[in-house]
C-alpha positions as protocol buffer text, in pm:
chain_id: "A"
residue {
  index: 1
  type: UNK
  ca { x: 9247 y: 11019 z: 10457 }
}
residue {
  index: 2
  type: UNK
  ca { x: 9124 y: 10680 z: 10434 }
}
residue {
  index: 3
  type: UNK
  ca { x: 9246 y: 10489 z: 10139 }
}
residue {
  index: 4
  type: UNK
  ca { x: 8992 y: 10273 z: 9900 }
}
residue {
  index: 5
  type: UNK
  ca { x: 9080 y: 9967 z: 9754 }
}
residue {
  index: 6
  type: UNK
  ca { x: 8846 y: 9760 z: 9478 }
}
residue {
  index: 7
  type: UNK
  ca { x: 8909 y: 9402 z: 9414 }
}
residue {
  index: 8
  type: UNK
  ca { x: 8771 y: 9277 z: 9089 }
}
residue {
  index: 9
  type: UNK
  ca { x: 8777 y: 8853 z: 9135 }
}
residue {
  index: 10
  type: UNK
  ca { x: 8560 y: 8534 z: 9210 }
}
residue {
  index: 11
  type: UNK
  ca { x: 8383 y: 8481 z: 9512 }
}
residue {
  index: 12
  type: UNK
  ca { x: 8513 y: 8201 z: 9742 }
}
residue {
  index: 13
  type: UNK
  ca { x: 8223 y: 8084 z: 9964 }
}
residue {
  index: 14
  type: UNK
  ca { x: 8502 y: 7893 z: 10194 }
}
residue {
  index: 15
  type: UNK
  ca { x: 8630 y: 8233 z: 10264 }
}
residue {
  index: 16
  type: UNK
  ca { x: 8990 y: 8153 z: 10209 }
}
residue {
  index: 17
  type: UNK
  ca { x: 9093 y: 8284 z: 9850 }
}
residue {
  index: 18
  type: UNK
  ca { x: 8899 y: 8544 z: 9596 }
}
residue {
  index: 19
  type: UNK
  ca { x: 8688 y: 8804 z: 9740 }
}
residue {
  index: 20
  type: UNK
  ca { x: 8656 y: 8711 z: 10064 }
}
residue {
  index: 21
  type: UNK
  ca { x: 9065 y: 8712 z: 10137 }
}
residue {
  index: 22
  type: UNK
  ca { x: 9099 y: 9016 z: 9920 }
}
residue {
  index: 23
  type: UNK
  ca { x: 8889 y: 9225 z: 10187 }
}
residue {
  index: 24
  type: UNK
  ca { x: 9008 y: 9036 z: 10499 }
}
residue {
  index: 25
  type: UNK
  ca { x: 9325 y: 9160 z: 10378 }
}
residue {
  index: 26
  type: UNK
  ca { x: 9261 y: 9468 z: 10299 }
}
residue {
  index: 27
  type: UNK
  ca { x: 9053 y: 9539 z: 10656 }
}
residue {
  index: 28
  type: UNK
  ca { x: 9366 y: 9435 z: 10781 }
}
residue {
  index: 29
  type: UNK
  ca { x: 9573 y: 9686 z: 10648 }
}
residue {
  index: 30
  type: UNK
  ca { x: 9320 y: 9953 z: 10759 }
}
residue {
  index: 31
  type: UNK
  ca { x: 9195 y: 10022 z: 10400 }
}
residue {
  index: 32
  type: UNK
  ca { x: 8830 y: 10062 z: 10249 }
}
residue {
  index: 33
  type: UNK
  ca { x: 8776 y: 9749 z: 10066 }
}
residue {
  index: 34
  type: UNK
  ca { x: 8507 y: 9740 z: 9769 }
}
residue {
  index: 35
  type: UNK
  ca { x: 8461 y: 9436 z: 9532 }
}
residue {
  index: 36
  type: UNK
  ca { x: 8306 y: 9352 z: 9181 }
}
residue {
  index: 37
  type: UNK
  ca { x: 8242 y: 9016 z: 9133 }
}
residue {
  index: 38
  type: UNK
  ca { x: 8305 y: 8807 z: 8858 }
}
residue {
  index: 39
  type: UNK
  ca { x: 8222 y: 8460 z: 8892 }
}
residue {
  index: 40
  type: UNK
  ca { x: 8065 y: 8263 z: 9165 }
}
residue {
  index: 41
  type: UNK
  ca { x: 8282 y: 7975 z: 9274 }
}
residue {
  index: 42
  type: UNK
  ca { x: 8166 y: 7648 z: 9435 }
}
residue {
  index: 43
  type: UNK
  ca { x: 8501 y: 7547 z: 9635 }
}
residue {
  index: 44
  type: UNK
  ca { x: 8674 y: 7456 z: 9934 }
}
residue {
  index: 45
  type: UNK
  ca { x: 9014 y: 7383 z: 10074 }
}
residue {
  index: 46
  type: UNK
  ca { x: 9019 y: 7017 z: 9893 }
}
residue {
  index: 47
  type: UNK
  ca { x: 8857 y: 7118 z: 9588 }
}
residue {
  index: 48
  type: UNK
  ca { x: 8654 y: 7303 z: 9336 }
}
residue {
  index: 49
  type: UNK
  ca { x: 8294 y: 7179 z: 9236 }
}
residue {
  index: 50
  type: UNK
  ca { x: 8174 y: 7425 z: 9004 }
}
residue {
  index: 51
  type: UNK
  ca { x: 8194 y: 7783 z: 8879 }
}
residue {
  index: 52
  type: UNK
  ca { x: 7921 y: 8015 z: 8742 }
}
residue {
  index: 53
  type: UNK
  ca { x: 8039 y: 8341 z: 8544 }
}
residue {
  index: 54
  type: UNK
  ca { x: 7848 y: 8671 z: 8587 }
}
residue {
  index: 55
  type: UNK
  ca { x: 7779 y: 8803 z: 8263 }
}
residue {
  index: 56
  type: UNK
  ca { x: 7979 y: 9096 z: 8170 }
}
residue {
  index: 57
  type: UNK
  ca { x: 7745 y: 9303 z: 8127 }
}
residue {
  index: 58
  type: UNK
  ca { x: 7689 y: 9284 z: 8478 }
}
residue {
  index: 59
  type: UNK
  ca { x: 8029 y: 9295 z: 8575 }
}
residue {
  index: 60
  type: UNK
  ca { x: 8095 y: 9649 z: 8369 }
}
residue {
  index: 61
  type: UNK
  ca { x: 7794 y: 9775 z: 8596 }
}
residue {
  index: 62
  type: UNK
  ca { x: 7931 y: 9697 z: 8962 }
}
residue {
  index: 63
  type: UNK
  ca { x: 8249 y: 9843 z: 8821 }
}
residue {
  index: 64
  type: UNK
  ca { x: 8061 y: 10159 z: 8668 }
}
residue {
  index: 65
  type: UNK
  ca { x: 7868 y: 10150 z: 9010 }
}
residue {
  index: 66
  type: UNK
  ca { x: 8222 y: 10187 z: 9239 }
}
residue {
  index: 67
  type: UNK
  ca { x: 8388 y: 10440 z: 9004 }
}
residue {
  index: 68
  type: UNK
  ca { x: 8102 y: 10690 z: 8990 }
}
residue {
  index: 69
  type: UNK
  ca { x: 8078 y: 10739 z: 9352 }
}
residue {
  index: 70
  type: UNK
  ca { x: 8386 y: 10602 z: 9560 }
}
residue {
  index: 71
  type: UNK
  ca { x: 8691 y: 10611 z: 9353 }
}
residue {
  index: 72
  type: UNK
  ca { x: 8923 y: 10360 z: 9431 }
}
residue {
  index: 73
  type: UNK
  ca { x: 9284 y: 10446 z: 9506 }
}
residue {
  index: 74
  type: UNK
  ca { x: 9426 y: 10083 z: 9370 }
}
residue {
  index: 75
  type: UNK
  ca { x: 9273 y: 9837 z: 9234 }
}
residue {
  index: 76
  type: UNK
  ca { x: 9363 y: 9463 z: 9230 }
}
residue {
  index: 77
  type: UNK
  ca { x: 9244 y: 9175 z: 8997 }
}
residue {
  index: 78
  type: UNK
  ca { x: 9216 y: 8856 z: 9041 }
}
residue {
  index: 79
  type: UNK
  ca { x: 9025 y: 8541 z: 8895 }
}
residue {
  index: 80
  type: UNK
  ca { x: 8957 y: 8640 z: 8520 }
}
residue {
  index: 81
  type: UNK
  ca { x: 8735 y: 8297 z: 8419 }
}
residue {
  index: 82
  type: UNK
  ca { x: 8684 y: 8367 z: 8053 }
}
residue {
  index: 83
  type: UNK
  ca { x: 8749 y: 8605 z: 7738 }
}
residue {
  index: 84
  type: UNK
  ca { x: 8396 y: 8801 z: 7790 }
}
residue {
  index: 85
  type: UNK
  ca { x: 8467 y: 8846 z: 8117 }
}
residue {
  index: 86
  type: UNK
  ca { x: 8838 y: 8990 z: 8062 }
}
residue {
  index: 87
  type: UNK
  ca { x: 8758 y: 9247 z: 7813 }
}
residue {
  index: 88
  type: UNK
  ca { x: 8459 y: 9356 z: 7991 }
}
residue {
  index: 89
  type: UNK
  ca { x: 8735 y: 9462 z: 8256 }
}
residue {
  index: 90
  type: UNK
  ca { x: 8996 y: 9589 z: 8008 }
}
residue {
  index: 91
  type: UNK
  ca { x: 8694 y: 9793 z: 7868 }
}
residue {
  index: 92
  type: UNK
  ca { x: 8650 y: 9960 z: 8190 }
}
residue {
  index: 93
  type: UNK
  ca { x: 9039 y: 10009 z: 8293 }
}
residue {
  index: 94
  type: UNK
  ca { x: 9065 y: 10173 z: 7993 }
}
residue {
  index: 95
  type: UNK
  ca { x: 8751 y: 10431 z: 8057 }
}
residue {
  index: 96
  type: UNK
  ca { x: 8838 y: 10510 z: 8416 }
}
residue {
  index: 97
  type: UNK
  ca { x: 9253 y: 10477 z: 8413 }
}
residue {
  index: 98
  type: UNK
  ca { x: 9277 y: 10379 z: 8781 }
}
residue {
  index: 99
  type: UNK
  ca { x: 9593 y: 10409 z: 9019 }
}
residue {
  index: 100
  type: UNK
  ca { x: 9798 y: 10118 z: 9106 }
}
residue {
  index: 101
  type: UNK
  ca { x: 9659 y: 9801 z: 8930 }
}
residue {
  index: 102
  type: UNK
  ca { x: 9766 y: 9479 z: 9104 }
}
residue {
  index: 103
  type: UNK
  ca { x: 9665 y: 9159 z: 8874 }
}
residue {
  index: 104
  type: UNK
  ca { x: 9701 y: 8788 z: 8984 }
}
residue {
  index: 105
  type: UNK
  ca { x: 9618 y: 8624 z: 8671 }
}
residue {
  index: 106
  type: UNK
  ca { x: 9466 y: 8318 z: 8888 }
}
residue {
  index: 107
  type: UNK
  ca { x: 9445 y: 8004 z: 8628 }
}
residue {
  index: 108
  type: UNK
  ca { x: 9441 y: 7750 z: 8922 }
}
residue {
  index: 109
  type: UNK
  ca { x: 9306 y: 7660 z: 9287 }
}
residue {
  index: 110
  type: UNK
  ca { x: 9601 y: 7585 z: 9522 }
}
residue {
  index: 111
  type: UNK
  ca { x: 9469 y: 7214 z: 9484 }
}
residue {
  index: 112
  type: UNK
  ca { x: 9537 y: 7223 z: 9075 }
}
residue {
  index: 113
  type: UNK
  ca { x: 9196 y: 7303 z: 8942 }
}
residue {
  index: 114
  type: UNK
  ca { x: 9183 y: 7508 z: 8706 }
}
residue {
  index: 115
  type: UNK
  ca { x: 8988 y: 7867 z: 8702 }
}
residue {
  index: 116
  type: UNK
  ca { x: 9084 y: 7938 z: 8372 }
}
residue {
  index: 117
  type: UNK
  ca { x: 8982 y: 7833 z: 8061 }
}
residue {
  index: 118
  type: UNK
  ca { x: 9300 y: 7762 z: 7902 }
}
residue {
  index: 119
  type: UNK
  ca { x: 9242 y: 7913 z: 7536 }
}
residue {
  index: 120
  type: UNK
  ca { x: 9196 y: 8229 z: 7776 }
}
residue {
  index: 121
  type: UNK
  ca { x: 9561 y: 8318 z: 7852 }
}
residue {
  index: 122
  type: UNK
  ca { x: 9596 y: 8473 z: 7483 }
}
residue {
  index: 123
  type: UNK
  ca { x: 9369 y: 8650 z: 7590 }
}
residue {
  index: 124
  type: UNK
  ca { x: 9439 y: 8795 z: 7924 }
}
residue {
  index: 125
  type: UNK
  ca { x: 9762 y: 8848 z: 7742 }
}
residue {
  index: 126
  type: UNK
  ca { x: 9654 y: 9085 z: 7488 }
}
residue {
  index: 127
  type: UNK
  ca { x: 9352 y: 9270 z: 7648 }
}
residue {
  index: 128
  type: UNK
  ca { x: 9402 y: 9265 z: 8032 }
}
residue {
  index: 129
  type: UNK
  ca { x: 9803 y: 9232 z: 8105 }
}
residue {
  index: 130
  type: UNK
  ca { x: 9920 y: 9628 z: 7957 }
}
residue {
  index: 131
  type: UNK
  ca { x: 9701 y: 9753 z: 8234 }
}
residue {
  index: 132
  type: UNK
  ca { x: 9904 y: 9574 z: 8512 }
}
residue {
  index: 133
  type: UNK
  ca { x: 10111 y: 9805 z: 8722 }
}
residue {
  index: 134
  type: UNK
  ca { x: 10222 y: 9503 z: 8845 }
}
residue {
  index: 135
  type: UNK
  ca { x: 10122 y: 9144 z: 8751 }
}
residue {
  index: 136
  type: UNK
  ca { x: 10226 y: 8849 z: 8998 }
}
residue {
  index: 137
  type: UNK
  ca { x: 10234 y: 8515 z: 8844 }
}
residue {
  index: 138
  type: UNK
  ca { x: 10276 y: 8196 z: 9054 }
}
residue {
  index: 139
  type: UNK
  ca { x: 10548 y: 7992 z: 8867 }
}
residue {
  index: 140
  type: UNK
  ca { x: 10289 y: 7763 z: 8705 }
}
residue {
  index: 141
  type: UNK
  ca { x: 10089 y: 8093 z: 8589 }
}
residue {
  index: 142
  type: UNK
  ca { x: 10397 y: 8231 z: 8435 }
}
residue {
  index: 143
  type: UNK
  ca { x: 10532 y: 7946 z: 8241 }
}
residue {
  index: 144
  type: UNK
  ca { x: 10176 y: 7964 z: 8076 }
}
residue {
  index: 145
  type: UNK
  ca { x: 10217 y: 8308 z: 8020 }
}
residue {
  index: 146
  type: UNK
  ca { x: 10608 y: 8330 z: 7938 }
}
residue {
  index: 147
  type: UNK
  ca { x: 10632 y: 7994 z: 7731 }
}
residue {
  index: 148
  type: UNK
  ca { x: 10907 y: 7831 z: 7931 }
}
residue {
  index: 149
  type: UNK
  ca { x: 11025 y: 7604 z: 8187 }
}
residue {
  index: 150
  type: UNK
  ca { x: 11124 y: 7771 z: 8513 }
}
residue {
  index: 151
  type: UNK
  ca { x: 11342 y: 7544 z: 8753 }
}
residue {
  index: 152
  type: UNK
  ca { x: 11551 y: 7806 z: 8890 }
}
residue {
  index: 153
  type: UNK
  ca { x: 11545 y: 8192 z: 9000 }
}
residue {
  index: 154
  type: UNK
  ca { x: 11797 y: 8293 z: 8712 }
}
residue {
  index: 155
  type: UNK
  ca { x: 11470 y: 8079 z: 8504 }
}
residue {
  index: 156
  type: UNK
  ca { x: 11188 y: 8324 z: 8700 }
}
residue {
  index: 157
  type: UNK
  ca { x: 11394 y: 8656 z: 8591 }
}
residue {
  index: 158
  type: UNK
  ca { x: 11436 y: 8522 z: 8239 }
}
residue {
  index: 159
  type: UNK
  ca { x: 11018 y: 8434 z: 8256 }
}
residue {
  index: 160
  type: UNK
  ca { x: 11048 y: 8780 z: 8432 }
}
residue {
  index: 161
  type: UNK
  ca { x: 11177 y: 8955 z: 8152 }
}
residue {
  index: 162
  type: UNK
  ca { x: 11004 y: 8813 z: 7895 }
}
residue {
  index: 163
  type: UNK
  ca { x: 10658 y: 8859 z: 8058 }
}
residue {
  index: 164
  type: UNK
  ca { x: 10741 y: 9248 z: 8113 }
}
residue {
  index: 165
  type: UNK
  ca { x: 10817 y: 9287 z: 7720 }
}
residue {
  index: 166
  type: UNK
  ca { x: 10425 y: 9208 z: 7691 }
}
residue {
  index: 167
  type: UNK
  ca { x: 10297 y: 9552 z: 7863 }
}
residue {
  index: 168
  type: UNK
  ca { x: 10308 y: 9531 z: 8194 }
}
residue {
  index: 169
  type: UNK
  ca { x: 10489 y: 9769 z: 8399 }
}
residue {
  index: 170
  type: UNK
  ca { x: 10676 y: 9538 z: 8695 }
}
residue {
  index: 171
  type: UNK
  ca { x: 10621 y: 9207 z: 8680 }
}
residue {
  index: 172
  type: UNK
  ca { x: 10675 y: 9003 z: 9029 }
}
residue {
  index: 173
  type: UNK
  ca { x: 10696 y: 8599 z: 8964 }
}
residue {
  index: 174
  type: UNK
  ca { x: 10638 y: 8385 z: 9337 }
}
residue {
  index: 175
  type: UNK
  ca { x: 10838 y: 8072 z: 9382 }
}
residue {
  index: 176
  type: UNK
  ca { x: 10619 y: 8009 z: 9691 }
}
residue {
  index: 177
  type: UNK
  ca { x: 10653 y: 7578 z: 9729 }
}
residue {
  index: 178
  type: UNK
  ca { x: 10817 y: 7558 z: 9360 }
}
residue {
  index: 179
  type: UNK
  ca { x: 11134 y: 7704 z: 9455 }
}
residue {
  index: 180
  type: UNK
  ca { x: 11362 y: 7678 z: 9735 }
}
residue {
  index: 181
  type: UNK
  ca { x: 11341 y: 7921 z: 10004 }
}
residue {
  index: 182
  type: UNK
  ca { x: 10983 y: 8070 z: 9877 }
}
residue {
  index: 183
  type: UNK
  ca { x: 11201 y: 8280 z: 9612 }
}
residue {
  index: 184
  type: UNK
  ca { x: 10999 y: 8551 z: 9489 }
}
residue {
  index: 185
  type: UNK
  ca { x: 11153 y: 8783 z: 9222 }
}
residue {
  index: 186
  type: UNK
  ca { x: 11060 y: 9137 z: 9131 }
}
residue {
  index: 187
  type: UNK
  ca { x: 11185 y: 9287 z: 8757 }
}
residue {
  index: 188
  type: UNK
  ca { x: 11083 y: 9640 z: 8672 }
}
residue {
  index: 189
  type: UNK
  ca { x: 11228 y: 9632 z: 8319 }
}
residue {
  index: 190
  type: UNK
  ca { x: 11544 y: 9740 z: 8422 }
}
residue {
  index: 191
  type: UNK
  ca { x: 11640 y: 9549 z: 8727 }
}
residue {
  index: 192
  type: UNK
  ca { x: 11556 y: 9195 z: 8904 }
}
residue {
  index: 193
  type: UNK
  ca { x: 11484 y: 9194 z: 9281 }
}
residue {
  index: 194
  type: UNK
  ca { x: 11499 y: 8853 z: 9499 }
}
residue {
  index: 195
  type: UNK
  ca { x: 11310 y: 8840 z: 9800 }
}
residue {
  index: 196
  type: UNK
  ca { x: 11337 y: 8533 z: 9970 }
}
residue {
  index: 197
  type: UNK
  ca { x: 11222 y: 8403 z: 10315 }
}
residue {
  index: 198
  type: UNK
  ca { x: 11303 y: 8070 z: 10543 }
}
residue {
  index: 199
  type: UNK
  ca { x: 11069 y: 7798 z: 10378 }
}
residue {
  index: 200
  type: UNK
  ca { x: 10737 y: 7644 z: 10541 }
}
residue {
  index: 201
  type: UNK
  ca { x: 10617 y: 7300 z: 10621 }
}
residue {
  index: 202
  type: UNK
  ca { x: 10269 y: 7355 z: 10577 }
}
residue {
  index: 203
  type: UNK
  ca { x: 9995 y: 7325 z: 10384 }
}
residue {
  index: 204
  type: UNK
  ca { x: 9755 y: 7577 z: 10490 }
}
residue {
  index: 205
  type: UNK
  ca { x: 9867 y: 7784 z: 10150 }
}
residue {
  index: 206
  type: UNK
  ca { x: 9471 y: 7831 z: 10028 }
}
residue {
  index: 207
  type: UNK
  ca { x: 9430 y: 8192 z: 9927 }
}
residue {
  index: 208
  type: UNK
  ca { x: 9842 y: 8311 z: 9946 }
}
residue {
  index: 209
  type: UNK
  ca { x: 9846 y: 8457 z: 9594 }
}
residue {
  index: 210
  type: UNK
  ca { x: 9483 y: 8642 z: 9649 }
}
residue {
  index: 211
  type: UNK
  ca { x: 9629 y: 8775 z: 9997 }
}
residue {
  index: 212
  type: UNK
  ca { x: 9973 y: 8885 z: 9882 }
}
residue {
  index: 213
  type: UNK
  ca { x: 9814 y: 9104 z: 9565 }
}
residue {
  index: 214
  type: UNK
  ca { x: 9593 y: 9243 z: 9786 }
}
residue {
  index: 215
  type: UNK
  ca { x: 9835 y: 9353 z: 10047 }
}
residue {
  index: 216
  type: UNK
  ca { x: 10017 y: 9504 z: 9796 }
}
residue {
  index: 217
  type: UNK
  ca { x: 9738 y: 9707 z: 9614 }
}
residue {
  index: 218
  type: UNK
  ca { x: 9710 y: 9843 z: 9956 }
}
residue {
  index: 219
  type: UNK
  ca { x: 10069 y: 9899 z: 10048 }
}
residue {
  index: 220
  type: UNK
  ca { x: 10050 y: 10136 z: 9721 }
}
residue {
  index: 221
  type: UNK
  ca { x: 9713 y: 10273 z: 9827 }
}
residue {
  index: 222
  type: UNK
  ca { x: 9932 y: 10413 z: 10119 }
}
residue {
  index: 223
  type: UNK
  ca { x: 10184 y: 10528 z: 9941 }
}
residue {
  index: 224
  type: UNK
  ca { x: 10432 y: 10248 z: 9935 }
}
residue {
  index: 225
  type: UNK
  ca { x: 10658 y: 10258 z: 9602 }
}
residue {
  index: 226
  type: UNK
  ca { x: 10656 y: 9884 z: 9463 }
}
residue {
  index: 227
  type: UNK
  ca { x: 10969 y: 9710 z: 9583 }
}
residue {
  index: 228
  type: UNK
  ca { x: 10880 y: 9814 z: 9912 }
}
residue {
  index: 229
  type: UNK
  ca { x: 10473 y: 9732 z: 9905 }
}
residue {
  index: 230
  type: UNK
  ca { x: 10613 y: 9403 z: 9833 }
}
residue {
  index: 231
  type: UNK
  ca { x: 10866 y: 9313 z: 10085 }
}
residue {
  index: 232
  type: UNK
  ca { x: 10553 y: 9446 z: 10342 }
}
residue {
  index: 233
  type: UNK
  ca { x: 10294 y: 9227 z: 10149 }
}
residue {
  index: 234
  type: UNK
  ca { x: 10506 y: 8903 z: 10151 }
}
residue {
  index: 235
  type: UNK
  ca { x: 10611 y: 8983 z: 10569 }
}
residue {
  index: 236
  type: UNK
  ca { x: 10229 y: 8978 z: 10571 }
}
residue {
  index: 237
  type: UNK
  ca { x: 10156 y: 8662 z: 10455 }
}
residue {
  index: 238
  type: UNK
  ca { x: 10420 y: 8502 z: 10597 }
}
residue {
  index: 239
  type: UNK
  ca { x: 10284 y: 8557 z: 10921 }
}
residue {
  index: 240
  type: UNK
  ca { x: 9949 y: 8496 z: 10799 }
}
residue {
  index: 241
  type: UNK
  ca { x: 10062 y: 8149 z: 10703 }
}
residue {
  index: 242
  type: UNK
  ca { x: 10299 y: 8092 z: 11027 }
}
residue {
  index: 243
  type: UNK
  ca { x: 9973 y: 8156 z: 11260 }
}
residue {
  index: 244
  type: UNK
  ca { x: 9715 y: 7966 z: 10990 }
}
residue {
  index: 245
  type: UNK
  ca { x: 9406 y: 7840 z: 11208 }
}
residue {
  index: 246
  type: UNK
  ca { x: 9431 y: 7485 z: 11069 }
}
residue {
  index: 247
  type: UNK
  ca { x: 9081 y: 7476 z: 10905 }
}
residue {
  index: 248
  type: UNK
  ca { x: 8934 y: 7238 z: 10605 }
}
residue {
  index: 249
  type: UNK
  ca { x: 9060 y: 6932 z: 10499 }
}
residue {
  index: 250
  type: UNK
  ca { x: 9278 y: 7009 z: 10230 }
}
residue {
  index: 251
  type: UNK
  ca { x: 9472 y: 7343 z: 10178 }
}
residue {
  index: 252
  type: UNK
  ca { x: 9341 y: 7540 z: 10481 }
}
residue {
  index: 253
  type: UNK
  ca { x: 9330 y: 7895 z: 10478 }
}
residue {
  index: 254
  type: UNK
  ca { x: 9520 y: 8199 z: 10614 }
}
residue {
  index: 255
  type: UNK
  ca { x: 9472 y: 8398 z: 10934 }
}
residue {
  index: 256
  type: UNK
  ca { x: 9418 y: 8751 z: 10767 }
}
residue {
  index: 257
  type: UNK
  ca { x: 9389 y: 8943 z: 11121 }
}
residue {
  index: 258
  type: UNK
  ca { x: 9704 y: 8765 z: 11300 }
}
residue {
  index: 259
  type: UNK
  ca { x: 9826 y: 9085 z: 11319 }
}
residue {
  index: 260
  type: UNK
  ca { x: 9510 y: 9237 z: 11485 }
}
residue {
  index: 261
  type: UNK
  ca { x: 9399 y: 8959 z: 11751 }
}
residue {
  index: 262
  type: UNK
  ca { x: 9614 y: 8804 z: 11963 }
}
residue {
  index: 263
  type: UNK
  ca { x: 9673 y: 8404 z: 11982 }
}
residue {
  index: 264
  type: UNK
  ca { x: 9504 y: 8218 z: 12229 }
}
């Protein structure tokens, strides 16, 4: 049966990152993609211009709109802009208790913008975060989040750690260009889990975390257990960053069908 996926996130009208990589990706992984959005964003490889939020009223009625008619077997979340906007969605996970919730608590554009307001982490914290099957922090994300300095992978399984005794249920912290050999580590309040790949020279990186939390939603939508929806996600992207198309001027996007259409 054919598995349905709903990404809750901003819309990227460059295509790269948000909405529009969450259902490239999950096309690409032969799942039925649905989206709510929740803010309209004005950006582009090199930078962001502006961001308009859609009220949350508005938001609890796209989500009322998927649930009552194609239930979703995952569900990621990404780009959470403000407070209203993150209960709004804790409001609704808590009415419909969906399968396999994937958040990216996005706070900045691969160029440094930010997408966050910054007074909103407390709040993402203690409304959106229990709901997480698994939350996946960039390392700049989860020294926000976890309150510490993280220079090493025994620092991303100590963030690790202390991020899980917030709510969530696995917590998986990328080390992408901050950390030698794109470390990525997994904790699922018992263990810690390194996966860890031969670095890239690039920077056509626009869109990675968006992409990998949307591969995994759908890994799990097929029936993947966690450690092992990850290790496919990340093989994903990888090659979805090795085969980039070069485009934009700054950080270019990914190719989310290299796996689909063959290379010139």
């Amino acid at each position: 049966m054919l598995k349905k996926i709903l990404t809750i996130a901003g819309s990227d009208c460059s295509g790269g990152a948000g909405i529009q990589a969450d259902l490239k990706t999950m096309a690409a992984h032969g799942v039925y993609g649905m989206s709510v959005i929740v803010s309209v964003v004005a950006e582009n490889t090199a930078r962001v211009i502006d961001i308009q939020d859609i009220s949350p009223k508005m938001i609890e009625e796209q989500i009322d709109a998927v649930f009552e008619d194609i239930v979703p077997d995952a569900v990621k979340i990404g780009m959470l802009s403000s407070p209203a906007c993150m209960k709004a969605v804790a409001g609704k996970l808590e009415q419909y208790q969906p399968q396999h919730v994937v958040i990216d608590p996005v706070m900045f554009a691969k160029n440094g913008d930010p997408l966050m307001e910054p007074a909103s982490v407390g709040t993402l914290i203690k409304y959106v975060l229990p709901y997480a099957d698994l939350l996946t922090p960039n390392i700049p994300e989860a020294q926000h989040i976890a309150g510490m300095k993280i220079s090493t992978p025994e620092d991303m399984e100590e963030a690790a750690r202390l991020i899980y005794a917030k709510g969530c249920k696995n917590v998986l912290i990328k080390g992408g260009r901050n950390m030698a050999g794109a470390v990525d580590v997994l904790f699922d309040g018992e263990s810690a889990r390194r996966y860890e790949i031969g670095q890239i020279d690039t920077s056509n990186t626009h869109g990675t975390g968006c992409t990998l939390s949307s591969a995994i939603a759908s890994n799990l939508a097929l029936g993947h257990p966690v450690p092992e929806a990850v290790e496919l996600a990340k093989s994903y992207v990888t090659d979805a960053i090795r085969r980039a198309p070069g485009l934009g001027h700054g950080c270019g996007p990914l190719n989310h069908f290299c796996r689909i259409f063959p290379e010139e």
